[in-house]
C-alpha positions in Angstrom: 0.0 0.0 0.0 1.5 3.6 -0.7 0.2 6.2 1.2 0.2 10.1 -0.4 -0.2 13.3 1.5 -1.0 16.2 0.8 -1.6 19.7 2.0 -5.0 20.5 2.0 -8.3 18.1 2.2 -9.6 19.9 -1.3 -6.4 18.6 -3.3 -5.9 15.4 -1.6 -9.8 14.8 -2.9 -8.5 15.7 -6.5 -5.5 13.1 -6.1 -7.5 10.3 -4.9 -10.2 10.4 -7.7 -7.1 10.1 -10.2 -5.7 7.1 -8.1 -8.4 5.4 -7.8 -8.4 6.3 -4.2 -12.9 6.4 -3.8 -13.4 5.2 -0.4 -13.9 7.3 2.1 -12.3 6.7 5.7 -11.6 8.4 8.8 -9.1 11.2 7.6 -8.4 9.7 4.8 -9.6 8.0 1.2 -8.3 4.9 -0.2 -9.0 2.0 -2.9 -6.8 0.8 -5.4 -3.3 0.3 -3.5 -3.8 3.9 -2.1 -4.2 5.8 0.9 -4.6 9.5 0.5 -4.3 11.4 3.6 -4.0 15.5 4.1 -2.1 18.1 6.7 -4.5 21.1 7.0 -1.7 23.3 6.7 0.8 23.6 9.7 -0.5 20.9 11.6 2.4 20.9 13.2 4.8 23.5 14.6 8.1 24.2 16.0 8.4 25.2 20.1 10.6 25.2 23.3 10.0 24.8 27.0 11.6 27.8 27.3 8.7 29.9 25.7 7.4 29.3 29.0 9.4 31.2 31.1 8.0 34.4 32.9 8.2 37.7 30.5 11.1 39.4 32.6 13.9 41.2 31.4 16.9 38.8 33.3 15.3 35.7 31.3 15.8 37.1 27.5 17.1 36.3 25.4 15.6 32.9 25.1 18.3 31.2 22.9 17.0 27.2 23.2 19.5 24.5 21.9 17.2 22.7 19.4 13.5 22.4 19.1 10.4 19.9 19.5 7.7 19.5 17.7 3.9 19.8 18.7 0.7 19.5 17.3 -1.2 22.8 16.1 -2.7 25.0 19.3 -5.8 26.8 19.6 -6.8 29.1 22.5 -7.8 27.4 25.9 -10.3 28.2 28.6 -8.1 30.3 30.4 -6.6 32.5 27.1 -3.5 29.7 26.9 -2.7 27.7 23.7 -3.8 24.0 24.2 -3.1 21.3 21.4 -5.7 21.1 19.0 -8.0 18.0 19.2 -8.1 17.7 15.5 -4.4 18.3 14.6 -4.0 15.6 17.2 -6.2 12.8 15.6 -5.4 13.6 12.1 -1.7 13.0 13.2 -2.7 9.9 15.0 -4.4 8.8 11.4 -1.1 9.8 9.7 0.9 7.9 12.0 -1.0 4.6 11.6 -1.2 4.8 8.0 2.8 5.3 7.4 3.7 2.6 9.5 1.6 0.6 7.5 2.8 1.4 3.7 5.4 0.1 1.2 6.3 4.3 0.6 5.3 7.7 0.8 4.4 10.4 -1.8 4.7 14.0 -0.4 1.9 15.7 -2.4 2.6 19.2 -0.6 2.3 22.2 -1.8 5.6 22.1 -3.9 7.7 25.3 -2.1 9.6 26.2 1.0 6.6 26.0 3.0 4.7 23.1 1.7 7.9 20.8 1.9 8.6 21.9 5.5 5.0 21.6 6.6 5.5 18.0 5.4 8.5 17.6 6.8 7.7 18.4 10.5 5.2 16.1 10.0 7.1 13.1 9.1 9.6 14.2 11.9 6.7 14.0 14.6 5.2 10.8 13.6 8.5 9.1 13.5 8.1 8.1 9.6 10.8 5.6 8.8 9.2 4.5 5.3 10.9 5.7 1.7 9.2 9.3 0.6 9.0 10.2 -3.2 8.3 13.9 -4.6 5.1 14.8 -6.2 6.2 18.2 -7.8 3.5 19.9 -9.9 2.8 23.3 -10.9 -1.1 22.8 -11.5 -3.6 20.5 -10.4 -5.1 19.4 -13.8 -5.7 15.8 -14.5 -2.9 16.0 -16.9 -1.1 17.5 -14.6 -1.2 14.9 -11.6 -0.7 11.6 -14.0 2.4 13.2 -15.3 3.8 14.2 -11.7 2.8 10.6 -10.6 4.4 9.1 -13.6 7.5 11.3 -13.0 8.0 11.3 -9.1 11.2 13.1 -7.6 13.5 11.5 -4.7 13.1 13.2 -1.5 16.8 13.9 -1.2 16.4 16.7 -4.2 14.5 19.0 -1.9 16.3 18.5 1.5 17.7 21.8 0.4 14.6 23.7 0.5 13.6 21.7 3.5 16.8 22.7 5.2 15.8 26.8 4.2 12.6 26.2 5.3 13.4 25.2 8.9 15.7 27.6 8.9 13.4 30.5 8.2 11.1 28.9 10.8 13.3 28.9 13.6 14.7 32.3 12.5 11.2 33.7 12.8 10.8 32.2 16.3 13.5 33.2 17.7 13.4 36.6 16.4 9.4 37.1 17.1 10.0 35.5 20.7 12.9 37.5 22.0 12.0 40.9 20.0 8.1 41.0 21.0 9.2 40.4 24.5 11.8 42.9 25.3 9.1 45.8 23.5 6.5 44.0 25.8 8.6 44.9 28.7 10.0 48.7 28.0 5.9 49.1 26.6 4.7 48.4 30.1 1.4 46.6 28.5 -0.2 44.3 25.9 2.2 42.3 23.8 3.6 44.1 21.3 4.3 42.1 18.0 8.0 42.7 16.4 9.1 40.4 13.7 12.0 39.5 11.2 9.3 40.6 8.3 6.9 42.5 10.0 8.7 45.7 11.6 10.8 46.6 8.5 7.8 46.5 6.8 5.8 48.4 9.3 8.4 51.1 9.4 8.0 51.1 5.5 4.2 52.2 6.2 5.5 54.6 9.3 8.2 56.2 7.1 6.2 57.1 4.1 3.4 58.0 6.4 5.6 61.1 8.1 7.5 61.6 5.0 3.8 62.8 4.1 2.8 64.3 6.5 5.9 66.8 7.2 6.0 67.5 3.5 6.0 71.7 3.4 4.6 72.1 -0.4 6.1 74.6 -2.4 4.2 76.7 -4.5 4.8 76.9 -8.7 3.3 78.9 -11.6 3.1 77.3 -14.9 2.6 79.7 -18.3 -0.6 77.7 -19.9 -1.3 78.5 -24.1 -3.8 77.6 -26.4 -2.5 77.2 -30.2 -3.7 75.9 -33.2 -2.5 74.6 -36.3 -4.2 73.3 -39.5 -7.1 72.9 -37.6 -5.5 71.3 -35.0 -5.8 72.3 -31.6 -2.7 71.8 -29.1 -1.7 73.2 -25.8 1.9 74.5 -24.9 3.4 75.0 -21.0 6.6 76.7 -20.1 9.4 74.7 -20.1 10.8 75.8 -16.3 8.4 76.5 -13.5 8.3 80.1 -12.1 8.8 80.3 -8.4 7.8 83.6 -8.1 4.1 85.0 -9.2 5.2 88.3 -9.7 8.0 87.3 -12.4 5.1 84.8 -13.8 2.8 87.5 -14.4 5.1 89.7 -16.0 6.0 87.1 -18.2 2.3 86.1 -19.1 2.1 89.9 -19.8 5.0 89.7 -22.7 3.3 86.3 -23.8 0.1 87.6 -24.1 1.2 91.0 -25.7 3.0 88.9 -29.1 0.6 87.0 -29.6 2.4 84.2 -31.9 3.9 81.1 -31.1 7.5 80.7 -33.0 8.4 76.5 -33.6 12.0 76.6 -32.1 12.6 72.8 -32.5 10.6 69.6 -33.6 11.7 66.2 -32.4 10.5 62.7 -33.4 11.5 59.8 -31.7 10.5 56.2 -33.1 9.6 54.1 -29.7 8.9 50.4 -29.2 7.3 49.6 -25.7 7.8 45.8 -24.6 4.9 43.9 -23.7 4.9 43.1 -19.7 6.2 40.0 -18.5 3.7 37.3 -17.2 2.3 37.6 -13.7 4.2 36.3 -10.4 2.0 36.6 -7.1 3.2 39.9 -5.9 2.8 41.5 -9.8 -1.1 39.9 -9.1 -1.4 41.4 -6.3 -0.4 44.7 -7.4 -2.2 44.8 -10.4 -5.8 43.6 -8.0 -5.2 46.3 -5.7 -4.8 49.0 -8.3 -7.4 48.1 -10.1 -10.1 46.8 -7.6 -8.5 47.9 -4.0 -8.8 44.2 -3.5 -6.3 43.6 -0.3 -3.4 41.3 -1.3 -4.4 38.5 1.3 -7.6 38.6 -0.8 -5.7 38.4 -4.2 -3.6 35.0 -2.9 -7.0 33.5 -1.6 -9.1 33.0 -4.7 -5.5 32.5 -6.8 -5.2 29.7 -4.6 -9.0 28.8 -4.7 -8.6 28.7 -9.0 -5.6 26.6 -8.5 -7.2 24.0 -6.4 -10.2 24.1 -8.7 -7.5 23.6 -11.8 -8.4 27.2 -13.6 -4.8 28.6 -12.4 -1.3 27.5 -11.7 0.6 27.4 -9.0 -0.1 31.0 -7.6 2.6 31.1 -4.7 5.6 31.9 -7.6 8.3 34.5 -7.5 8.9 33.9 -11.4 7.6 35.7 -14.2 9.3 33.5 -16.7 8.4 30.0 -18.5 11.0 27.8 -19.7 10.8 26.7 -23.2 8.6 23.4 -22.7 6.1 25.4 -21.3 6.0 28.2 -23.9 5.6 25.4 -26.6 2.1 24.8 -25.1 0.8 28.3 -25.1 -0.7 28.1 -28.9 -3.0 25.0 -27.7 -3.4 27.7 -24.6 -4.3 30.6 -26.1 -6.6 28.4 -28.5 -8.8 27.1 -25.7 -9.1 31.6 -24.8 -10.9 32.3 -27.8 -14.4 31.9 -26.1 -13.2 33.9 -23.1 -16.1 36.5 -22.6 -14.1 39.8 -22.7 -10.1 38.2 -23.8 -11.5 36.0 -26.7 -10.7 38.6 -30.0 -7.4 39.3 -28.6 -6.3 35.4 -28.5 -8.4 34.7 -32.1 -5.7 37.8 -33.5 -2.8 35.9 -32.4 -3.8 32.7 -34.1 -1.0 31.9 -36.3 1.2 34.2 -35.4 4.8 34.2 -33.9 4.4 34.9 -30.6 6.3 37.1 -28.2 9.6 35.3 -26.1 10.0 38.0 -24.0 9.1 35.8 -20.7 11.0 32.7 -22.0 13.8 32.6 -19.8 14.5 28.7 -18.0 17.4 30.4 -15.9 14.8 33.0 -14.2 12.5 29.9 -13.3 12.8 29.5 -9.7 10.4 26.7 -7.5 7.6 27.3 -10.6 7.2 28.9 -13.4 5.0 32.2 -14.0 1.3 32.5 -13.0 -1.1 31.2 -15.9 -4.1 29.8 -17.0 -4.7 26.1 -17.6 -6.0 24.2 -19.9 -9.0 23.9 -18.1 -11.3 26.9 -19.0 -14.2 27.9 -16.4 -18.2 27.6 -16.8 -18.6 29.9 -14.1 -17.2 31.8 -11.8 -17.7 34.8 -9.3 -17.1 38.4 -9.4 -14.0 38.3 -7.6 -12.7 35.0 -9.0 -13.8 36.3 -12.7 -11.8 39.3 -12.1 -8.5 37.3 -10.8 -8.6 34.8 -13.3 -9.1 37.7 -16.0 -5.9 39.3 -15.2 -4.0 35.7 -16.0 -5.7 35.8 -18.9 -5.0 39.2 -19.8 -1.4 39.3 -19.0 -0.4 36.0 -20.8 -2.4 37.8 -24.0 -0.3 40.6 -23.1 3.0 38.9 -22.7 3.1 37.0 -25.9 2.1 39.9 -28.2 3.7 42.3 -30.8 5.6 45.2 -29.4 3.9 48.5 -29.1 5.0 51.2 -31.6 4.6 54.8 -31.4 6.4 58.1 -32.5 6.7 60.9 -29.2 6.8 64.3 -30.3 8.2 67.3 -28.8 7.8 70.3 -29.9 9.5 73.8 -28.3 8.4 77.3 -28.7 9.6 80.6 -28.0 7.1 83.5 -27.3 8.1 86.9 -26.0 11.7 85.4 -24.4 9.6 83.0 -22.7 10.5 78.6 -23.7 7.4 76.8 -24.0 7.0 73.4 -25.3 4.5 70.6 -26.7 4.2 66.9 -26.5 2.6 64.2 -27.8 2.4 60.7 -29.3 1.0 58.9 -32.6 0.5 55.5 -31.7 1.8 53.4 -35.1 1.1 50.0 -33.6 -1.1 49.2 -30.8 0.7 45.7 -30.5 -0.4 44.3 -27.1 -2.0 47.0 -25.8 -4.7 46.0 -27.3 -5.4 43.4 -25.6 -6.9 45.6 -22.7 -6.3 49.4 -24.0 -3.8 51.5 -22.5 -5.8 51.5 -19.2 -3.5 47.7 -19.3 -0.1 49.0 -19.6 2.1 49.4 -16.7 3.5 52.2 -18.4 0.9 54.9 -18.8 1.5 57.1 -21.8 0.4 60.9 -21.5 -0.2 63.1 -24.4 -1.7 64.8 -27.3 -2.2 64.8 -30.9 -0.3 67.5 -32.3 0.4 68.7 -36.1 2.8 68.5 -38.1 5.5 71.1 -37.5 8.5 72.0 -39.0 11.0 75.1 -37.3 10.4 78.5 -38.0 6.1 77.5 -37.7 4.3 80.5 -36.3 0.7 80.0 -34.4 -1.2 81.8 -32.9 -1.9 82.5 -29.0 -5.4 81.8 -28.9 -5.4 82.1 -24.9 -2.9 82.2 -22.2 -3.4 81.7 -18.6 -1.8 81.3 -15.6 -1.7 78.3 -13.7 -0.8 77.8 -9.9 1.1 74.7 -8.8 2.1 73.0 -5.7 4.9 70.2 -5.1 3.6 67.2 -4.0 4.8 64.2 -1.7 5.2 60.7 -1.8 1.6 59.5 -1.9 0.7 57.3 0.9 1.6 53.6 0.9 -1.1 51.5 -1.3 -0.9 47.5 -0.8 0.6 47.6 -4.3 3.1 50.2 -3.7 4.0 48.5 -0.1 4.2 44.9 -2.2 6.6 46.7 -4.6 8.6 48.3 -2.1 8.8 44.6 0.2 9.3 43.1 -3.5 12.7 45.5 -4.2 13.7 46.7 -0.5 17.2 48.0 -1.9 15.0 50.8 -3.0 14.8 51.8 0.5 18.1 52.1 1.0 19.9 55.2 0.8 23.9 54.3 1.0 24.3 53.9 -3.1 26.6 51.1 -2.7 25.0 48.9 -0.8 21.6 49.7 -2.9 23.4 48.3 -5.7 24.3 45.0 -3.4 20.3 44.7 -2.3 19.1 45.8 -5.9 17.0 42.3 -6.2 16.6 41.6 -2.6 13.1 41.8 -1.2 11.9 40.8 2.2 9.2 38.0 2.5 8.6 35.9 -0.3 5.9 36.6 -2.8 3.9 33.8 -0.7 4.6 35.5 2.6 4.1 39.2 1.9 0.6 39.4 2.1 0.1 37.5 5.1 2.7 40.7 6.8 0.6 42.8 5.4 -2.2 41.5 7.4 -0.4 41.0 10.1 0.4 44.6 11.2 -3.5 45.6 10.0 -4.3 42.9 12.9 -2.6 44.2 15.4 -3.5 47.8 15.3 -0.2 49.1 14.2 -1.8 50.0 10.4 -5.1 50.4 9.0 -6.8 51.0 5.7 -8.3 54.6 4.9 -9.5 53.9 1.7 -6.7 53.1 -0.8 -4.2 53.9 1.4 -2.1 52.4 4.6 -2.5 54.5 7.9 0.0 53.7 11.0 -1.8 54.3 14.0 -0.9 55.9 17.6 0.8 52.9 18.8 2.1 51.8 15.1 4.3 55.1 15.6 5.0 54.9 18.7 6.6 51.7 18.1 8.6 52.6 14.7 9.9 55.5 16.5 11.2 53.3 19.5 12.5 50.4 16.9 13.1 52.6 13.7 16.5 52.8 14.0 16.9 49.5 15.8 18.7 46.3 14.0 14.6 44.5 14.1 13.7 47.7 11.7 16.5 47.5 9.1 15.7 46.4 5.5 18.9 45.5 4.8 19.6 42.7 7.2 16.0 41.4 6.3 17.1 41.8 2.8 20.2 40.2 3.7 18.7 37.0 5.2 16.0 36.5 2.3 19.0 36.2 0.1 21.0 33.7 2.5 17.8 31.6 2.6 17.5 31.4 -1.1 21.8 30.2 -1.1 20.7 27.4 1.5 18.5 26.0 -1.6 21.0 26.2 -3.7 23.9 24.7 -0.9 26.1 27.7 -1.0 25.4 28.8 2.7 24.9 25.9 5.6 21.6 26.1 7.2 23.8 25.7 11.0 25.7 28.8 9.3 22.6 30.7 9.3 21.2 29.3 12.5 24.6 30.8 14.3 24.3 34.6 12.7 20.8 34.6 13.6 21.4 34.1 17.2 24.1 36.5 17.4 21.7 38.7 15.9 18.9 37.7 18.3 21.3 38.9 21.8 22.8 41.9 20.3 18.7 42.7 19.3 17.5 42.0 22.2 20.0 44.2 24.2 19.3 47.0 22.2 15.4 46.8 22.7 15.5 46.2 26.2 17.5 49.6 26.5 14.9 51.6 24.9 13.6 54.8 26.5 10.0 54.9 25.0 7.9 57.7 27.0 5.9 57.9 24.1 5.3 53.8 23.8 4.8 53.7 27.0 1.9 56.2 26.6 0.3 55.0 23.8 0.2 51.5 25.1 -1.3 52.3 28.2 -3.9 54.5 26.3 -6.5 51.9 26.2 -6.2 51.1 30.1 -8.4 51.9 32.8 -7.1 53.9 36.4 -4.5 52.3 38.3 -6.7 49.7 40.6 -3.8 47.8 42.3 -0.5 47.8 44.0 2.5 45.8 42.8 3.4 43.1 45.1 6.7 43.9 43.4 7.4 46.7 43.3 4.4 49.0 44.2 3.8 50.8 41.8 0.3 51.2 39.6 -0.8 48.0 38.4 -3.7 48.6 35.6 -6.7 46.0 34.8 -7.4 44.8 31.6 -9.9 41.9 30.0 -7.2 39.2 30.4 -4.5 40.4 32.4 -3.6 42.9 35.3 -0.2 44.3 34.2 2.2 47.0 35.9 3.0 50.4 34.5 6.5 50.6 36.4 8.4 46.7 36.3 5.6 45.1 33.7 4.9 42.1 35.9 1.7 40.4 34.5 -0.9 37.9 36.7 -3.3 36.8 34.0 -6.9 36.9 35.3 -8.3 33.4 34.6 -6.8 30.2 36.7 -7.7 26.7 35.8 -10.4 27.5 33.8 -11.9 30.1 36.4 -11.5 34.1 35.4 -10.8 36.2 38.8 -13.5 39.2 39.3 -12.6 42.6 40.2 -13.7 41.9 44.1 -12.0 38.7 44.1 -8.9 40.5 43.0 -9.8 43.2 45.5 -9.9 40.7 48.1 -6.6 39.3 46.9 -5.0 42.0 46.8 -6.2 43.7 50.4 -6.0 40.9 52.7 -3.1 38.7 51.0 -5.5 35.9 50.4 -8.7 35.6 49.4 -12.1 33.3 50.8 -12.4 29.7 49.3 -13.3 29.9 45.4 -15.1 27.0 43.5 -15.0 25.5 39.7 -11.6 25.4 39.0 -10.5 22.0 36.4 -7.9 20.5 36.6 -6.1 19.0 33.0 -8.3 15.6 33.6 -11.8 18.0 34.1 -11.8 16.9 37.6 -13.5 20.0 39.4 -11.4 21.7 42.8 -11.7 23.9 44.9 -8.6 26.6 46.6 -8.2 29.6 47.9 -5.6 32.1 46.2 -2.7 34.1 47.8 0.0 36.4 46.7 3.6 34.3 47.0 6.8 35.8 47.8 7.5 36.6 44.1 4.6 38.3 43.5 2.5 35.3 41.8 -0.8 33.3 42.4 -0.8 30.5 44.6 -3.7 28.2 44.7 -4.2 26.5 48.5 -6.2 23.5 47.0 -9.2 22.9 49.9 -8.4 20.7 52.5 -4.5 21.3 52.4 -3.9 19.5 49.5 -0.8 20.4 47.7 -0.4 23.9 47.0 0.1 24.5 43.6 1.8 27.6 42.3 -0.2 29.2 39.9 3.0 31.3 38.7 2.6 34.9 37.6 2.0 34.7 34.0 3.6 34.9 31.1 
C-alpha cells in the first residue's frame, strides 16, 4: 500500500479520484493500493519549554539548543494555547497509515513552506518508510498523471527543507525575543515585532511622516492655447516660475506677441515591450490598483482557481516560462478564444509568432509564471472572474507584438519665454490592445499634435496662468508597499549597498501578504481607503525600533538572500542558525535599553485607572480583559486560573487581605473540578491552597 499526503483536504480529494483512491475513511480516502491522507496546513509546529518562562527582562534572550515538535494549538479556557484535538487525531491517522505502507508520496504544496509543513510532519510521527516527490505546478488531470508518472527522490529538496526550517526557527526566535523585550520597555499588551513584520511596518511609518511633514512649495506654470491646420494643441513653459510676480510679468509679454514661433521639432520612433507574465506579488499589485482588493484577498481566490484547476501554481516568484512550457501556449491561447471579454485578442494571435520575451529557463525558480490552464471555467464569481481575468490578460499581453509609437516634442519661443508641446501617434497598438492602454504598466500621456516644421508661427489663442504646488510621496497603497517589500534595496539610501540589495526583497511573494495582514491585525496599520495608515501605537513603536537592528531592511534583505543560497547549498543552514542568534542577543539588548515615554503612553492609552499595588514593586498595576499588568516593572498575573476568570472583588480581596475566601470551579487537566483559595507568593505570583490542604500548587505569575 502507498500512502500520499498532501496539503489541504480539497487537493488530496482531486488526487484520490485520479488514483483510484474512492473510499472514504476516517481522515483519509483509499482503494486501489492507495491511501490519500491530508495536513490542513501547519498541523504541526516548531516550540521550546523555554517559551514558557515568565516575560522578565533577566530571562531574555531565550536562545534554546534545538526544538520539538507539537501539534497545532488553539486558544484554551483560560486564554492559553492547548493542542488542537483535531491536529491531534489527524496525526494519529497519519501515524498509523505510514507505519503501514510500502512508501510515501509527499503531495505538498511544492515550495519552502509546503515541503517543510510536510517535513515536521514526518519528523513528529516518526516516519521511517521511503518518501517520493510529487512536484506539480497545477492541479489538472494532466497535470497529476504526469507528476505521478515522474516522481522526484526526497533527497532533491532537502535543500529547501533545510531553508525552510531555517526560516522557521529564525522567525521564532526573532518574534519571541523581539516581542518580548518591546512587551517589557511598553509596560502593556504584547507588542508584535518580527523578522518581516517591523521593517515592513516602518516602510508604512516612514512614508506616512515623510507625508505628513511635507511643506509644499508653491509653482506657476505659463498655460497656451494654439492651433495649427485645424488642430488644436496646448503649450506649457518649459521651467516652473517660483515667483508669481515674475510669472505674471512674463504672461504679460506672452500675451502682448501673440504668436507662437516653432523653435525645435523632435521625433523619436519608440517600441514599448509587452509586460512580463504575472508572479503573485505582480497579481497582487495589479488587483489592488485596479479593484483595492487587499493582497491577502488576491492569494486566496488565486489559490482557490488553483485547487479548482483554472490557475497555476499561484505562490511563484517567477515571471518566466521555460521553453517546454511556452511550446504549449498556442494550444493555450486556443482554448481563450471563447473567453467573454479576452477572446478577440487570442483569435488575432492565431498563427502568429508569438512574443519570447518571458522565455527565460534560468529565471525559473520553484515554478514557473502564473497562468491559465487548460482547463477553461463555466462559471465563476465576481471576484474569481476578475482574478482569473488578469491571467488571462497578462499572458495575451506577454506574448504579443511590441507596441510602436512616434513621441513628439515640440519647443516654442514667445516673447523670451520657452514653452513646449508633447505628444504621441501610436503606429502599432501591439499588445496594448489586448486591454487598451488603461492595461499597460507604463501609462503614456499626451496629445495629438500637427505637423511642424521650425520656424512655424501659431497663434496664441489664450494664455493663462496656472498655480502649482509640489507634492509628496503618496501614501503607501498595498501595491506600492508589495513593490517596495518586493525591491527593498529601494529603500536604501547608501548607493553602494543599494546596488548589493538591488534584487533583494523581504518576504517571499507567498509571505508578503500574510505581513501585510499581520500589522492591520494588530492595530499598528489600517486602511483609509486606498491607502495604509499607522496608527498611535504603530508610531510609537517605529519611532522606539526605527533605527533599531529589528527595523533595518537591509539585514531582512540580507537573510532572504542567505535563505535562497541554502536551496542552492552555498550557505549551511547551522551557518545561518549561528548569525541569527548573534543577531537575536545583540537585538534584544538594544530593545530592552529603549527609553519609549511615548510607547509607553500609547500603550497604556487603552487602560483603565490604576486599581492595584504591585506586590513587586508598588507601583500602579492597571486592569485589563485578560491580564492585570504594571505600568513601572511590567509584571503580569493573568486573570483566569484553571479555567476560572478572577473578578474585580476577588482580586480586591486578593490584593487587600493577602489571600482571598475559598473559590469554586476550578478544572484540573483531567476536568476533575477543585476547589482553593488564592494568595499572593513571595515573588509576586498566584498560589492556589487546594481545599483541604492538599498540595499547594503555584499558579506562577503569567507569562
Amino acid at each position: 500500500m502507498v500512502v500520499i499526503i498532501a496539503e489541504k483536504p480539497s487537493v488530496a480529494r482531486e488526487i484520490a479520484r485520479i488514483v483510484g483512491a474512492n473510499r472514504r475513511e476516517d481522515g483519509y480516502l483509499s482503494g486501489n493500493g492507495y491511501c490519500v491522507t491530508w495536513a490542513f496546513g501547519h498541523l504541526v509546529q516548531i516550540s521550546t519549554p523555554a517559551s514558557e518562562v515568565p516575560w522578565r527582562p533577566e530571562n531574555l534572550p531565550i536562545l534554546p539548543s534545538g526544538f520539538y515538535l507539537e501539534p497545532g494549538s488553539v486558544p484554551g479556557p483560560d486564554g492559553r494555547k492547548v493542542p488542537d484535538s483535531g491536529c491531534v487525531h489527524q496525526l494519529e491517522v497519519i501515524r498509523q497509515l505510514f507505519n503501514s505502507c510500502e512508501y510515501i508520496i509527499n503531495a505538498g504544496d511544492a515550495g519552502r513552506e509546503g515541503e517543510l509543513i510536510q517535513r515536521y510532519i514526518y519528523a513528529y510521527v516518526g516516519c521511517t518508510r521511503p518518501v517520493r516527490r510529487l512536484w506539480i505546478s497545477s492541479l489538472t488531470d494532466n497535470a497529476i498523471r504526469e507528476g505521478l508518472a515522474n516522481l522526484h527522490d526526497s533527497s532533491e529538496f532537502d535543500t529547501l527543507y533545510a531553508a525552510g526550517k531555517a526560516r522557521s526557527e529564525a522567525d521564532w526566535l526573532v518574534g519571541i525575543n523581539a516581542t518580548r523585550a518591546l512587551s517589557i520597555v511598553a509596560g502593556h499588551g504584547v507588542r508584535s515585532l518580527g523578522r518581516v513584520q517591523t521593517p515592513t511596518l516602518a516602510m508604512v511609518c516612514r512614508r506616512y511622516l515623510e507625508n505628513r511633514n511635507f511643506v509644499p512649495q508653491a509653482f506657476w506654470n505659463i498655460k497656451i492655447s494654439s492651433e495649427k491646420d485645424g488642430i488644436p494643441f496646448v503649450a506649457v513653459t518649459k521651467d516652473r516660475f517660483p515667483d508669481r510676480l515674475k510669472a505674471e510679468k512674463a504672461l504679460e509679454g506672452v500675451s502682448s506677441s501673440g504668436e507662437l514661433g516653432v523653435v525645435k521639432v523632435e521625433k523619436k520612433a519608440r517600441s514599448v515591450n509587452p509586460p512580463y507574465l504575472h508572479d503573485l506579488t505582480s497579481l497582487q499589485k495589479e488587483a489592488n490598483r485596479r479593484y483595492n482588493l487587499p493582497a491577502q484577498t488576491t492569494l486566496d481566490i488565486a489559490q482557490r482557481l488553483y485547487e479548482q484547476k483554472y490557475l497555476t501554481y499561484p505562490r511563484t516568484g517567477s515571471r518566466f516560462v521555460p521553453e517546454d512550457v511556452f511550446a504549449t501556449l498556442p494550444g493555450l491561447i486556443a482554448r481563450l478564444e471563447n473567453h467573454p471579454v479576452f477572446g478577440n485578442a487570442a483569435r488575432k494571435l492565431k498563427g502568429r509568432k508569438l512574443n519570447r520575451r518571458s522565455v527565460d529557463a534560468t529565471k525559473v525558480t520553484d515554478h514557473h509564471a502564473l497562468l491559465p490552464t487548460e482547463v477553461f471555467p463555466s462559471a465563476l464569481g465576481d471576484l474569481e472572474a476578475k482574478i482569473y481575468s488578469l491571467v488571462v490578460a497578462r499572458l495575451l499581453e506577454s506574448v504579443s507584438a511590441k507596441c510602436e509609437m512616434i513621441s513628439t516634442t515640440v519647443d516654442f519661443g514667445c516673447a523670451g519665454v520657452e514653452l513646449s508641446a508633447k505628444g504621441n501617434v501610436m503606429v502599432k497598438a501591439g499588445w496594448k490592445e489586448v486591454q487598451g492602454d488603461a492595461g499597460s504598466e507604463e501609462g503614456e500621456d499626451g496629445q495629438t499634435l500637427p505637423e511642424f516644421v521650425e520656424g512655424d508661427v501659431t497663434p496664441v489663442l489664450d494664455a493663462e496662468l496656472a498655480e502649482g504646488k509640489t507634492k509628496p510621496k503618496p501614501l503607501h497603497t498595498e501595491a506600492s508597499l508589495l513593490e517596495a517589500m518586493e525591491h527593498a534595496g529601494k529603500e536604501v539610501d547608501d548607493e553602494d549597498l543599494k546596488a548589493v540589495l538591488k534584487d533583494v526583497g523581504i518576504g517571499t511573494p507567498a509571505t508578503r501578504a500574510g505581513e501585510i495582514e499581520t500589522i492591520l491585525k494588530r492595530g499598528y496599520v489600517v486602511r483609509e481607503k486606498k491607502s495604509l495608515v499607522p496608527t498611535e501605537i504603530g508610531l510609537a513603536i517605529y519611532d522606539a525600533v526605527k533605527d533599531k537592528y529589528i527595523a533595518n531592511v537591509e539585514m531582512t534583505g540580507k537573510w532572504e538572500t542567505s535563505l535562497a543560497a541554502i536551496v542552492d547549498g552555498k550557505v549551511s543552514a547551522r551557518a545561518f542558525d549561528a548569525s541569527i542568534r548573534r543577531y537575536v542577543q545583540a537585538l534584544t539588548s538594544e530593545i530592552l535599553a529603549i527609553d519609549a515615554p511615548t510607547l509607553r503612553s500609547a500603550a497604556m492609552g487603552d487602560a483603565g485607572p490604576d486599581v492595584f499595588s504591585c506586590p513587586r514593586c508598588s507601583s500602579g498595576m492597571k486592569m485589563f480583559d485578560n491580564v492585570l499588568k504594571c505600568a513601572g516593572c511590567g509584571h503580569t498575573l493573568w486573570r483566569s486560573l484553571c479555567g476560572v476568570h478572577l473578578s474585580e472583588e476577588c482580586l480586591r480581596e486578593l490584593f487587600d487581605n493577602g489571600r482571598t475566601s475559598l473559590i469554586r470551579g476550578f478544572r484540573t487537566k483531567s476536568g476533575r473540578e477543585f476547589a482553593a483559595a488564592l494568595r499572593l507568593g513571595p515573588d509576586g505570583g498566584i498560589i492556589m491552597d487546594v481545599e483541604r490542604a492538599e498540595n499547594a500548587v503555584s499558579g506562577g505569575s503569567g507569562t
